[in-house]
C-alpha positions as CSV (number, residue, x, y, z in Angstrom):
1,X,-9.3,0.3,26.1
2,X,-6.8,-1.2,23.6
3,X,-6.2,-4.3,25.3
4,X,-7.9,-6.5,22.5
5,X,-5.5,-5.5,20.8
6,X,-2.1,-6.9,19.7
7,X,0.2,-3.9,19.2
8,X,3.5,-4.4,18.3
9,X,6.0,-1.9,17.1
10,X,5.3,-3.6,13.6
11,X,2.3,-3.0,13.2
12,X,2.7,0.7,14.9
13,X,4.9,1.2,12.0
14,X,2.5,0.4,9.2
15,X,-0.1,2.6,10.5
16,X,2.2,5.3,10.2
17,X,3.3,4.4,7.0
18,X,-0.3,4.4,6.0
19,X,-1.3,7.4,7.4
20,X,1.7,9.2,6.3
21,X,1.2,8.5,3.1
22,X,-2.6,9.7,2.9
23,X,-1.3,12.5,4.4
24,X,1.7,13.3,2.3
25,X,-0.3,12.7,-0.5
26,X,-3.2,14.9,0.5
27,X,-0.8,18.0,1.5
28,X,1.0,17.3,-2.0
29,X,-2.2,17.2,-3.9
30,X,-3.5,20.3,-2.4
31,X,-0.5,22.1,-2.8
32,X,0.4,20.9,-6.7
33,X,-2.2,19.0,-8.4
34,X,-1.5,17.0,-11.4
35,X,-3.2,15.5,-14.0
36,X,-4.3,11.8,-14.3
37,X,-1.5,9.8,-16.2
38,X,-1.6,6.1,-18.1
39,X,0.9,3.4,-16.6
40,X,0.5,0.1,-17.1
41,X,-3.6,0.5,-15.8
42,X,-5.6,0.6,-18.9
43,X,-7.1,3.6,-16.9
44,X,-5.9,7.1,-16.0
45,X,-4.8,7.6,-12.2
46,X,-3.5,10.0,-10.4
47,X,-1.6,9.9,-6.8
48,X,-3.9,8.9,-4.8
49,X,-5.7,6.4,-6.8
50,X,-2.3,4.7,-7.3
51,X,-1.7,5.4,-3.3
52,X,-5.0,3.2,-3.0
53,X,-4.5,0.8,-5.5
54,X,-0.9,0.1,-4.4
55,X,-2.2,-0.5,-0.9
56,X,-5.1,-2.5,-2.3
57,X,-2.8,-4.7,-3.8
58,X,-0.8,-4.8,-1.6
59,X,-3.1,-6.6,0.9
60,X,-4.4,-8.8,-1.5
61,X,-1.1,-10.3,-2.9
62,X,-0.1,-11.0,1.1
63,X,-3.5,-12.1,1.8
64,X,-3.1,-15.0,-1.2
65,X,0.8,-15.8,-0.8
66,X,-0.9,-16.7,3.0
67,X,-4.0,-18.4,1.4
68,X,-1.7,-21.1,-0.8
69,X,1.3,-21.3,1.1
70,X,3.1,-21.7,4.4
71,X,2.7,-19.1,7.3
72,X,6.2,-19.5,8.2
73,X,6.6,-17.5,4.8
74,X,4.3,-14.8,5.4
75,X,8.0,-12.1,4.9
76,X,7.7,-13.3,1.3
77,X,4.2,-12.5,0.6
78,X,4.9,-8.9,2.5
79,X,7.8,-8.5,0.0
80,X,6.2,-9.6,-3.0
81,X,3.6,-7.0,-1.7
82,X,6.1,-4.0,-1.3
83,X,7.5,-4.7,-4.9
84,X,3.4,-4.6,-5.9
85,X,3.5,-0.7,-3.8
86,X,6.2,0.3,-5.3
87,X,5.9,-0.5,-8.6
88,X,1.7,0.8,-8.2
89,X,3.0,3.8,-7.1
90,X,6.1,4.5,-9.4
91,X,5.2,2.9,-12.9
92,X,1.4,2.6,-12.0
């Protein structure tokens, strides 16, 4: 049924992460929700919109460090990516 696809333990792992991290987010929005808050966005967000824009991001600075450069470098555009998560998520 899955044999189309190419499943590694990589890409195993990042569906997790993604998942988890709705999820997490979801539970801890149920249980304690907060207000919207100002980071560097010129708009107000709260968790989950900085979940999604984090992830957003994300795929778009990999997507266009794979666009202009080599894709023997593609680790660089994933890290330049995380640093784009985290700092969505944290200062966001």
């Amino acid at each position: 049924m899955f044999d189309w696809m190419m499943w590694t333990w990589q890409s195993a792992l990042f569906f997790v992460f993604v998942f988890g991290s709705i999820t997490f987010t979801t539970v801890w929005t149920v249980l304690k929700p907060s207000p919207g808050r100002k980071g560097f966005l010129p708009i107000s967000t709260t968790g989950g919109d900085r979940l999604f824009l984090g992830l957003v991001g994300a795929l778009a600075v990999l997507f266009l460090w794979m666009a202009f450069t080599d894709k023997s470098l593609a680790w660089v555009g994933a890290l330049l990516g995380a640093v784009w998560f985290v700092g969505e998520v944290v200062f966001g």
